[in-house]
C-alpha angles and dihedrals in degrees: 000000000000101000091057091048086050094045083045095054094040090048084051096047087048086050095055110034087059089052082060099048094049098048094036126240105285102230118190140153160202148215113219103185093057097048086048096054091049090058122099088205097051098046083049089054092049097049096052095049082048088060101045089046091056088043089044081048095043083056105048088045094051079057098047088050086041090050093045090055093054089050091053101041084057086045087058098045106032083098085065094038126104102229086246085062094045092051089045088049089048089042091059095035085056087047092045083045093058085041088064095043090053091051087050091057099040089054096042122010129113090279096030131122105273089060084052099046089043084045096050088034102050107013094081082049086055098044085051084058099047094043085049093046085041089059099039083052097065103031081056093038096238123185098198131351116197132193108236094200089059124086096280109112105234108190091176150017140161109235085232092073097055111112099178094099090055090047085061111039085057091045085055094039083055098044089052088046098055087032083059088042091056099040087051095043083050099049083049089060097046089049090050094049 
């Protein structure tokens, strides 16, 4: 029994890869930053995690002013100080100072959270656009299609293969559809009341 699967699935693989060779592998591409900067949603998207990365900023630095006043309020009054009060206020101003740090991280480390809010912002932008390019993929009967704003080093591509026009154009097509859906449900609504 297993030799005649294995001779099935070779025979398959030999099939097919010969289809491929005689019709010739489809290449296209995109460019995602492009589409992405064409979107409303997405520029929607950018613009909101702008503004919670200045607040998260504006925050870190109200600490780091608040951090600098406590150093140099010890600095004024270490002259009035007994050596066993210096040590506890140093003690504090280190433990504010990692506070700060911490802050710093949470906010924007490699798992702060300026990598989640761009993650649950965009990532639902990016996902419309594979599921579009994805699409697009099977009803042209694409082999591969690459992002040419990603790392992949393109040296070269024919205008003709780029799909990113056409992303678009579906992801706009969608949004007026579900813009009409809404309008009309909410027309439907106003009729009923």
């Amino acid at each position: 029994m297993r030799p005649l699967f294995s001779f099935v699935l070779l025979l398959c693989l030999f099939f097919n890869s010969s289809v491929t060779a005689q019709r010739g592998a489809r290449v296209g591409y995109i460019d995602m930053d492009i589409i992405l900067e064409n979107l409303s949603e997405y520029k929607k998207a950018s613009l909101l995690l702008d503004q919670k990365i200045e607040d998260w900023k504006k925050e870190i630095e109200l600490k780091k002013l608040e951090l600098k006043q406590l150093q140099d309020q010890l600095n004024a009054e270490r002259v009035l100080l007994t050596p066993e009060l210096i040590d506890d206020r140093e003690l504090e101003i280190k433990d504010f100072a990692g506070e700060v740090v911490r802050l710093q991280e949470k906010r924007f480390g490699p798992r702060g959270d300026r990598i989640s809010q761009r993650n649950r912002l965009l990532k639902p932008i990016q996902d419309q656009v594979l599921t579009v390019v994805r699409d697009i993929a099977k009803e042209r009967k694409y082999d591969y299609i690459f992002d040419r704003s990603a790392d992949v080093v393109m040296l070269y591509s024919s205008k003709n293969y780029d799909i990113s026009d056409l992303v678009l154009k579906r992801i706009n097509a969608q949004e007026k559809l579900k813009a009409r859906k809404e309008k009309l449900k909410a027309l439907k609504e106003k009729v009923k009341n």
